[in-house]
C-alpha positions as CSV (number, residue, x, y, z in Angstrom):
1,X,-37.8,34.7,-169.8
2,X,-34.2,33.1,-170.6
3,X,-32.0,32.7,-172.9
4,X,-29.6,30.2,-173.4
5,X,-26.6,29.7,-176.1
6,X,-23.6,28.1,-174.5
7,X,-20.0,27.9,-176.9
8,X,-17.6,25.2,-176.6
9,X,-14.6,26.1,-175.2
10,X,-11.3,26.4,-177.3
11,X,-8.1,27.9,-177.0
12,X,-6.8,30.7,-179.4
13,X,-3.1,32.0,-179.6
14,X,-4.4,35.3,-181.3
15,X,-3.2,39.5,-181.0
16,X,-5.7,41.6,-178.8
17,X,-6.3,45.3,-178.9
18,X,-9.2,47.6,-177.4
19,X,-11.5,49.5,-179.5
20,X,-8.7,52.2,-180.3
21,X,-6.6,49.3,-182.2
22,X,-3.7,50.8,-180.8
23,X,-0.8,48.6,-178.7
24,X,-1.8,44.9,-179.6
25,X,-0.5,42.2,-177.6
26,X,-0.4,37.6,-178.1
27,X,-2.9,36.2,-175.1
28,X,-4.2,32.8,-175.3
29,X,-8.0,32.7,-175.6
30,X,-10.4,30.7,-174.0
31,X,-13.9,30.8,-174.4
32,X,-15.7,28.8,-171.4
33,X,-18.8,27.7,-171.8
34,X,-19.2,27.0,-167.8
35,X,-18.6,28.6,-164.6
36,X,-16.8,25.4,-163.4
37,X,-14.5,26.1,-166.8
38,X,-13.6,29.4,-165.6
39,X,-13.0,28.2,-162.1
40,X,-10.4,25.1,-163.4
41,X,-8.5,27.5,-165.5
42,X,-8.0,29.8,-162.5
43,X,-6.6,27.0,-160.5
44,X,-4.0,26.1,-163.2
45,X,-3.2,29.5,-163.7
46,X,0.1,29.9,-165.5
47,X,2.9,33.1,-164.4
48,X,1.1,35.6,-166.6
49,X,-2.2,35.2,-165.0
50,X,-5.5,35.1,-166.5
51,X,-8.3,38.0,-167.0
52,X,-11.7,38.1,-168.8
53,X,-12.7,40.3,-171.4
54,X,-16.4,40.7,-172.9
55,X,-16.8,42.4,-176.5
56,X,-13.7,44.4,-176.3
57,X,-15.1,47.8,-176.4
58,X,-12.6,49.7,-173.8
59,X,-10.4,52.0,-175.4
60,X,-6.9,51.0,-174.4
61,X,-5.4,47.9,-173.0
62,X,-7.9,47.2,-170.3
63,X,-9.0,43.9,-171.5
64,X,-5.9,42.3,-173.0
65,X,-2.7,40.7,-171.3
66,X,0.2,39.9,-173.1
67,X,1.0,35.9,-172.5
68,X,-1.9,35.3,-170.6
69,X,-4.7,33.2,-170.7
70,X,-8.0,35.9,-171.5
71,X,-11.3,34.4,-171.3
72,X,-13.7,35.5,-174.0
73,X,-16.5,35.4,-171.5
74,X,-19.4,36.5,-174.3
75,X,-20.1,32.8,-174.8
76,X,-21.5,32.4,-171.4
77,X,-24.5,35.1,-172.3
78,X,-28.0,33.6,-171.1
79,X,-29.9,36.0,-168.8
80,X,-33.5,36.2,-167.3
81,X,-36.1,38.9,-166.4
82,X,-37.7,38.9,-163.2
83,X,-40.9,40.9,-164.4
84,X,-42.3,41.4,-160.8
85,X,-39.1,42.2,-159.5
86,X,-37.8,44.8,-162.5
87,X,-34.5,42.9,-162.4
88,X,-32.6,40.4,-165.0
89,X,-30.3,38.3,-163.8
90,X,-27.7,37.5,-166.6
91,X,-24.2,35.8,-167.2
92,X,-21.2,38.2,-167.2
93,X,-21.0,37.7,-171.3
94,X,-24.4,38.5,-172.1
95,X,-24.7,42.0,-174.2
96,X,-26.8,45.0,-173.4
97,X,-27.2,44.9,-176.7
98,X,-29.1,40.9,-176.2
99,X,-31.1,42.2,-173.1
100,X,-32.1,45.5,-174.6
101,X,-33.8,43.3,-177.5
102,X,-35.7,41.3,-174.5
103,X,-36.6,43.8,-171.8
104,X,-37.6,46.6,-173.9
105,X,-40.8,45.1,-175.6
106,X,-41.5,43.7,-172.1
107,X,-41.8,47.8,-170.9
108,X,-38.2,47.7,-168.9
109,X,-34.7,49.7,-170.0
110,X,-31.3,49.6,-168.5
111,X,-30.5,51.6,-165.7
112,X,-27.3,52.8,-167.1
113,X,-26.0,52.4,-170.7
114,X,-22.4,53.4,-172.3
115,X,-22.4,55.6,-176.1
116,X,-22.2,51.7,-176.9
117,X,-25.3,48.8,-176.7
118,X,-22.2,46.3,-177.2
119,X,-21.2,45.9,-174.2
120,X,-21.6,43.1,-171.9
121,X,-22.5,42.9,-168.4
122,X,-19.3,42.1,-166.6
123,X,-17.6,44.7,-168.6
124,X,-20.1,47.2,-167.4
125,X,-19.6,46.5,-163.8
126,X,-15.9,46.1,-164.2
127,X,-15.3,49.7,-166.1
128,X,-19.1,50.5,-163.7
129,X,-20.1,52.2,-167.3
130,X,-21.9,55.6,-167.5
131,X,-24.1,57.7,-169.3
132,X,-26.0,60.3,-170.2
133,X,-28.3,60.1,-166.7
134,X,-25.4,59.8,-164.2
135,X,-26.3,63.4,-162.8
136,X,-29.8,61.7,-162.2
137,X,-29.3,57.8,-161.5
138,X,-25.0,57.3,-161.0
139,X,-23.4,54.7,-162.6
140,X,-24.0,50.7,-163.4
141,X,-22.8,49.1,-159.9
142,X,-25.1,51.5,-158.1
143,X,-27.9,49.3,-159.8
144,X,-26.0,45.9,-159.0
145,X,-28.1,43.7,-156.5
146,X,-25.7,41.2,-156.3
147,X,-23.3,39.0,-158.5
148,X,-21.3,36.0,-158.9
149,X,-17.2,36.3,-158.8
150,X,-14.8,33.7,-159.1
151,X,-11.7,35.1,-157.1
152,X,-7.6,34.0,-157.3
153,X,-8.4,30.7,-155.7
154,X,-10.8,29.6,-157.8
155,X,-14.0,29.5,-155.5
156,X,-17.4,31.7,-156.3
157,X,-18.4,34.3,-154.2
158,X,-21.6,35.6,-153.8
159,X,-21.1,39.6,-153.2
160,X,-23.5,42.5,-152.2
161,X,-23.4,45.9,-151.7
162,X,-25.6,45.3,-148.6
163,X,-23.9,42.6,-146.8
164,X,-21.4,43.4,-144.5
165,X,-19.1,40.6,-145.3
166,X,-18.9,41.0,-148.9
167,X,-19.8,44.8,-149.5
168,X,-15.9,45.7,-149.6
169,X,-15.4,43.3,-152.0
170,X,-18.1,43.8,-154.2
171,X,-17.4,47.7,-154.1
172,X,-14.0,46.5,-154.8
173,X,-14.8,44.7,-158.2
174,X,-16.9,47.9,-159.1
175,X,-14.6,49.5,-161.3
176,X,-12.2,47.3,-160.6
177,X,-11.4,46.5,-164.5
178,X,-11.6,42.7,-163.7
179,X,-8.5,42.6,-161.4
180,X,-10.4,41.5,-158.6
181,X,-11.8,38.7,-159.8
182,X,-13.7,36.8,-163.0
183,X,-17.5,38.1,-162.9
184,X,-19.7,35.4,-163.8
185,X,-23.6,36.2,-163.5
186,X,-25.0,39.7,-162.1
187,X,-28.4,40.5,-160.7
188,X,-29.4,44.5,-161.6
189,X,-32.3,46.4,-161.6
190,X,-34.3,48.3,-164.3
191,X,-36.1,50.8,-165.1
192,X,-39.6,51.2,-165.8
193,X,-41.0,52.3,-169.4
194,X,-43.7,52.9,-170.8
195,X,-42.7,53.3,-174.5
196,X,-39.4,52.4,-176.8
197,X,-39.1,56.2,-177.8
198,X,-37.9,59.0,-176.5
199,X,-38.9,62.3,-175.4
200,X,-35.8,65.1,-176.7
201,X,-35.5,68.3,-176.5
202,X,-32.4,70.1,-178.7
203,X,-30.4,73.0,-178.9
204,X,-27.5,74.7,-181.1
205,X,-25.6,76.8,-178.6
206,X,-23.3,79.5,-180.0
207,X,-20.1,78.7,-178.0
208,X,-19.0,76.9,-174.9
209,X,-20.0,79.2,-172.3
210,X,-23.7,79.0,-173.8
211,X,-23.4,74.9,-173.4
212,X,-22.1,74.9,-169.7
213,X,-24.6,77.6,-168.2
214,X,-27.6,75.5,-170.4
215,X,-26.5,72.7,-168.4
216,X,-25.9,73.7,-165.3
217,X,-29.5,75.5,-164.6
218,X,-31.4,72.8,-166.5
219,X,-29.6,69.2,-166.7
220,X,-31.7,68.7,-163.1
221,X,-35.0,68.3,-165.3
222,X,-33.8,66.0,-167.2
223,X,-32.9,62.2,-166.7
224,X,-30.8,62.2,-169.8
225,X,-28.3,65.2,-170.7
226,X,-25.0,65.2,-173.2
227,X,-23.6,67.8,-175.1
228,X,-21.2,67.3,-178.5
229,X,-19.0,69.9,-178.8
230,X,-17.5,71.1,-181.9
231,X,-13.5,70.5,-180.8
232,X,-12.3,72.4,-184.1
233,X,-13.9,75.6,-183.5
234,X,-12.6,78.1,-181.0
235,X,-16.2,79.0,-179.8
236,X,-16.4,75.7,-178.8
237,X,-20.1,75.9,-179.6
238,X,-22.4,73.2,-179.7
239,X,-26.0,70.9,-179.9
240,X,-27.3,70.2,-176.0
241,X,-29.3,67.4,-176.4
242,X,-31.6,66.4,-173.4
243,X,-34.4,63.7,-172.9
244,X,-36.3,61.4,-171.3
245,X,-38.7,58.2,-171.8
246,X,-41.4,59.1,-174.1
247,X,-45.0,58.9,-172.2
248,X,-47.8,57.1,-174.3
249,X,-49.5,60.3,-174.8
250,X,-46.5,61.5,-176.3
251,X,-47.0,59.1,-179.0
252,X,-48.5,59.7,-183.0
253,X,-51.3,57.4,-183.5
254,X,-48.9,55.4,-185.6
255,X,-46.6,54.6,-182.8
256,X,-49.0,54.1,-179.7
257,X,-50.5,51.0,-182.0
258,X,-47.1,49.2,-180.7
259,X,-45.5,51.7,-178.2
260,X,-43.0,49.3,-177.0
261,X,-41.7,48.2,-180.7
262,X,-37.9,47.7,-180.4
263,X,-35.8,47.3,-183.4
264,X,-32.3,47.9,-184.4
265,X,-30.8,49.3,-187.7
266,X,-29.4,47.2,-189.7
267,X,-25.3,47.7,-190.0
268,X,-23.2,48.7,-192.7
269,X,-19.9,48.4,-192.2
270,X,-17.0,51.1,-192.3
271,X,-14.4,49.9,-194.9
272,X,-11.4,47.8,-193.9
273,X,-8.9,50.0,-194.8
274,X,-8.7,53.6,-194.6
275,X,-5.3,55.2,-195.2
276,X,-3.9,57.8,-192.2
277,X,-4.4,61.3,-192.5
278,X,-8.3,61.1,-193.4
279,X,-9.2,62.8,-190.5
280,X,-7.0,66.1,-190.5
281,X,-8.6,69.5,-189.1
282,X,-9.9,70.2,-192.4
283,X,-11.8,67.0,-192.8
284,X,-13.3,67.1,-189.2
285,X,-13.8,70.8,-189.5
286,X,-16.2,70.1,-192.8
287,X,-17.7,67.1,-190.6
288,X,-18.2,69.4,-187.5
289,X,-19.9,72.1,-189.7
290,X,-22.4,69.3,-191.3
291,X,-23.1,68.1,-187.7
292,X,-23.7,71.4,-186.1
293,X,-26.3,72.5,-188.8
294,X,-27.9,69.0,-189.3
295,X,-29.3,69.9,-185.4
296,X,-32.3,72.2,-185.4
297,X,-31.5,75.8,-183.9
298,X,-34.1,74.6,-181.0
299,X,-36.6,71.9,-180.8
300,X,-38.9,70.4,-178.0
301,X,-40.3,67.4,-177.1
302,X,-39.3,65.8,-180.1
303,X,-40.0,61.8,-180.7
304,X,-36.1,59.6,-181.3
305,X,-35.9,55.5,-181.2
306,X,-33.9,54.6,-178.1
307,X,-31.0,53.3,-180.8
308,X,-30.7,57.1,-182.3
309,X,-30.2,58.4,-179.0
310,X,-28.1,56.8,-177.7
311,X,-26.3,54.8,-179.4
312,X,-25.9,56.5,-183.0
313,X,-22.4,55.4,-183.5
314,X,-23.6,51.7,-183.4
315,X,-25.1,52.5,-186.8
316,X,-21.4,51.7,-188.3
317,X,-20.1,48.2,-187.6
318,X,-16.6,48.9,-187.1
319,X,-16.6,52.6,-186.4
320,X,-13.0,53.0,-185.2
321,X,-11.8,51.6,-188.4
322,X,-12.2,55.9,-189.6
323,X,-9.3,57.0,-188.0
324,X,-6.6,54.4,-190.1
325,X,-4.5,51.5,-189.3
326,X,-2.7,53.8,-186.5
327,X,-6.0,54.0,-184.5
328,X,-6.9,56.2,-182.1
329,X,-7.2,57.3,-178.2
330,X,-9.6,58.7,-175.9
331,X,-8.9,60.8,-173.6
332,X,-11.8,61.5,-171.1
333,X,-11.3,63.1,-167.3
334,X,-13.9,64.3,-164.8
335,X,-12.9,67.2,-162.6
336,X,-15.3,69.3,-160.2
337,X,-17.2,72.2,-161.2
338,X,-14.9,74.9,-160.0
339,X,-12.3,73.6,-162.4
340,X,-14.8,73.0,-165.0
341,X,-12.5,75.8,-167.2
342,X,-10.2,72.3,-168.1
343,X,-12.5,71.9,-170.1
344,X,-12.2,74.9,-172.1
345,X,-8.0,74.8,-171.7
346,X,-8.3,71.0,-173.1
347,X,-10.2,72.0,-176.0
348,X,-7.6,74.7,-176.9
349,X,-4.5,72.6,-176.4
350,X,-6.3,69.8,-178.8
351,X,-6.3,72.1,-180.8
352,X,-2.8,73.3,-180.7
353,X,-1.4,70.1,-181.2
354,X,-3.5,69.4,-184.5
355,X,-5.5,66.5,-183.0
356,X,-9.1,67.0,-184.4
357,X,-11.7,65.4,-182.5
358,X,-15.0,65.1,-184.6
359,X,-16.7,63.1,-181.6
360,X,-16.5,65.3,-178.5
361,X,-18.9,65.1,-175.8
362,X,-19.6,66.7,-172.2
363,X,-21.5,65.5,-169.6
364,X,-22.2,66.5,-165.9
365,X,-22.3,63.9,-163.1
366,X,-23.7,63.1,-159.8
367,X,-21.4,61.9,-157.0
368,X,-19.6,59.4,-156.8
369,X,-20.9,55.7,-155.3
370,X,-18.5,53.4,-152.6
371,X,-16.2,51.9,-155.6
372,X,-12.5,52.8,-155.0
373,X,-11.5,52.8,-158.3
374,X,-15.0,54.0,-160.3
375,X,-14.1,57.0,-162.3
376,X,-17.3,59.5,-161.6
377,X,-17.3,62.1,-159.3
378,X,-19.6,65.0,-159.2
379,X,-18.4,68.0,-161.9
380,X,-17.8,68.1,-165.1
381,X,-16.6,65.3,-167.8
382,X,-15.1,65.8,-171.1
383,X,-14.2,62.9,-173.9
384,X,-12.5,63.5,-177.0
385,X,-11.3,60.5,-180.0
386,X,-8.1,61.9,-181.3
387,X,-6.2,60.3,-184.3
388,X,-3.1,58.4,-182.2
389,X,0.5,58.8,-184.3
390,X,0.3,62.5,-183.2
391,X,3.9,63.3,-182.0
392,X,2.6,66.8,-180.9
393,X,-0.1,65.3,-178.8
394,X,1.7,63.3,-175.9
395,X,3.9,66.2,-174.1
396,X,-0.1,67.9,-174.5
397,X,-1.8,65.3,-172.9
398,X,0.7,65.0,-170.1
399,X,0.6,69.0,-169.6
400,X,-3.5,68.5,-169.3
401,X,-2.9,65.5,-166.4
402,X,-1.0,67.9,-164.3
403,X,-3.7,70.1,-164.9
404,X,-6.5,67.7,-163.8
405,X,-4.6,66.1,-161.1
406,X,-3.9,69.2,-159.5
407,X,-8.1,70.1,-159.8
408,X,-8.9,67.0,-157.8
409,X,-9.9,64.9,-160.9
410,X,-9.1,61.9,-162.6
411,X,-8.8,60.0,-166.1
412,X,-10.9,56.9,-167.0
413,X,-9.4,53.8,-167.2
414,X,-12.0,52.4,-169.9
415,X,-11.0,54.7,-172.1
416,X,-7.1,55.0,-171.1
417,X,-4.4,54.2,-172.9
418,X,-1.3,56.3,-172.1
419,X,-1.3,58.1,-168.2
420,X,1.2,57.0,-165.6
421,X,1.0,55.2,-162.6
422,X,2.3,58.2,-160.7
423,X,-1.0,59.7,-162.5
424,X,-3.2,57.1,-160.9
425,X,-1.9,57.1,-157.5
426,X,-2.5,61.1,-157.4
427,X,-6.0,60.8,-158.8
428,X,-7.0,57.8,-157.4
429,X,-7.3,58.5,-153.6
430,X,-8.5,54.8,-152.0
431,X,-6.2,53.1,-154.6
432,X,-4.2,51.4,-151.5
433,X,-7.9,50.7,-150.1
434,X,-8.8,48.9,-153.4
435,X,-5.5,47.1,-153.5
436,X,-5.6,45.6,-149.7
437,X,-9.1,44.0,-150.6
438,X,-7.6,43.0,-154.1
439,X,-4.6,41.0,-152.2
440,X,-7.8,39.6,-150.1
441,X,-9.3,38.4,-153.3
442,X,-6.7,37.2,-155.4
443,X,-3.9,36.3,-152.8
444,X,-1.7,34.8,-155.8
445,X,-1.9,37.6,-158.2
446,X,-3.4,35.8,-161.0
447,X,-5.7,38.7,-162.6
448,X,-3.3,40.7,-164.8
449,X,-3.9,43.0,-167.7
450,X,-1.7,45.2,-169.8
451,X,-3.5,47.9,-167.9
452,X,-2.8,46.8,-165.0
453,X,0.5,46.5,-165.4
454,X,1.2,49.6,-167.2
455,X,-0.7,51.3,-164.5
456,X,1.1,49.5,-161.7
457,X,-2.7,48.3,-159.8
């Protein structure tokens, strides 16, 4: 099975932003529609460098650089399923969104998928997404077989966690946000399915303490586990929701007619302008209250489309556009399980500074794979949206970095927008690892981002 769409290459002199549409910066952008257009451009590199960027879906300024040339890499998209293999091969621009729509009917789901389907596959492997199975299955680059990366020179390398020539490098460009190299086609496997719906289990918990011991003595029989957590109420108290891939058997004689029906809803959009201020701690608090009771008080084995769990917010096209024309940040850190009372603390000083959060989720993950620079590590991770304009919230946020630095744990650069370098270079132990095979790969410093630079990788 392939798919094929190629896009003529132009050239764009337009403002970039992540999903948070805060600190926009003038790139040039080019949309190859070939490898060998990816490679050229390289070569001919200007001062400011180049990177690619997929469907803009990290928070901050990950996948922008001010004066460079970006390559919108989502024309390059086709991809293939190897049926007797249980892997797809696809270009770096091709959506999970796209492959879901292919592999599902065919009995096969991603390994690993993000809150969002829109995402593409080198932007996975770049920010080496996660979800709601990490605890169970890791990250996306622990399911990479091999892929395709054209480095600072221009030439393609062939990397793979298993050969011993390439395995730095390829570990290296695992959450390596696209400064090692340009990502051009991956191999990954998948999982086996036997339905398009899922098994869930729910449950209202009555404050924090109730959500964190729920997880910690069940999430192990589960393959999928998230909490939201109400961010507005001093309980803390939240809807567990846990699941896996529905069994035939599980189905209603409706559904087992076409078990592995796939379809997505269709997408209004949120409106184009909302003024600042909309969401205030009264508004979120009303929101929180609706959420919380929507969920039933407990509920087993219940039957949700794949869409609905996990990826609910792509049910709004434009999402983001909620929080006004200031935007908004994320801030989401990871820290081990004796220090899982950040979480709590983080919560509290949200709370303090007046920056209601009406998405807040908590997760538990596994350990960590090879990747230098991949964010997960065994323990506990929190993510909260906050309105940004807040002048209250910054010394906050920089009080809670001290505070997970000193715990061992670390902030997510997919989702970043605002911590230091000094930050990075406490949090991120192998960063001088990752940078000595980063000179290796791009000798003449071409891949640049705002991030990057910000962050000083």
């Amino acid at each position: 099975m392939t798919v094929e769409s190629p896009l003529m290459a132009t050239d764009d002199d337009r403002l970039l932003t992540g999903w948070g549409r805060t600190a926009p910066s003038r790139a040039t952008v080019r949309s190859p529609s070939t490898y060998d257009e990816v490679a050229a451009a390289i070569q001919e590199a200007g001062p400011r460098g180049v990177l690619a960027r997929g469907l803009g879906r990290s928070y901050g300024d990950a996948a922008q650089s001010g004066g460079a040339t970006v390559f919108d890499m989502t024309g390059l998209h086709r991809f293939e399923l190897d049926i007797d293999s249980g892997t797809v091969t696809a270009d770096a621009g091709a959506s999970i969104d796209e492959i879901l729509r292919a592999i599902v009917p065919a009995g096969f789901f991603v390994p690993v998928t993000a809150g969002t389907r829109f995402v593409t596959v080198g932007g996975a492997i770049a920010a080496d997404i996660h979800g709601k199975n990490h605890h169970v299955e890791g990250s996306f680059g622990s399911h990479v077989v091999s892929m395709r990366v054209v480095d600072g020179t221009g030439h393609e390398l062939v990397l793979s966690p298993t050969d011993s020539t390439t395995k730095d490098m390829f570990w290296a460009t695992v959450g390596g946000m696209g400064l090692t190299g340009v990502i051009v086609e991956a191999t990954f496997g998948l999982l086996a399915i036997e339905t398009s719906s899922m098994s869930v289990d729910t449950v209202r918990c009555h404050d924090l303490d109730d959500v964190m011991a729920r997880m910690i003595e069940g999430d192990d029989d589960y393959r999928y586990s998230v909490a939201w957590i109400d961010s507005v109420a001093p309980s803390g108290r939240g809807v567990l929701t846990r699941g896996d891939h529905a069994r035939r058997e599980q189905l209603t004689r409706k559904q087992v007619d076409a078990p592995l029906a796939y379809a997505t809803p269709a997408l209004p959009s949120a409106p184009a302008f909302i003024p600042n201020g909309l969401l205030n701690s009264a508004s979120v608090r009303a929101f929180n209250e609706a959420w919380f009771r929507k969920h039933p008080k407990s509920r087993s084995n219940e039957i949700h489309s794949i869409p609905g769990f996990f990826h609910p917010l792509d049910g709004v096209r434009d999402w983001n556009r909620v929080y006004g024309p200031q935007g908004f940040l994320q801030y989401q850190f990871v820290v081990p399980d004796e220090a899982g009372w950040i979480v709590e603390r983080t919560l509290s000083r949200l709370r303090d500074a007046g920056a209601p959060s009406f998405l807040t989720v908590l997760k538990r993950f596994g350990p960590a794979n090879p990747a230098p620079l991949s964010f997960p590590h065994a323990g506990w991770t929190l993510a909260a949206d906050v309105p940004a304009g807040n002048e209250a919230l910054a010394p906050i946020l920089d009080e809670l970095d001290e505070l997970v630095a000193e715990a061992g744990g670390r902030l997510y650069f997919a989702k970043d927008s605002r911590q230091s370098p000094s930050m990075v270079a406490r949090t991120y132990p192998r960063l001088a690892e990752w940078h000595s095979v980063r000179d290796q790969m791009d000798p003449r410093g071409v891949f640049t981002s705002d991030l990057g630079r910000r962050l000083s990788l």
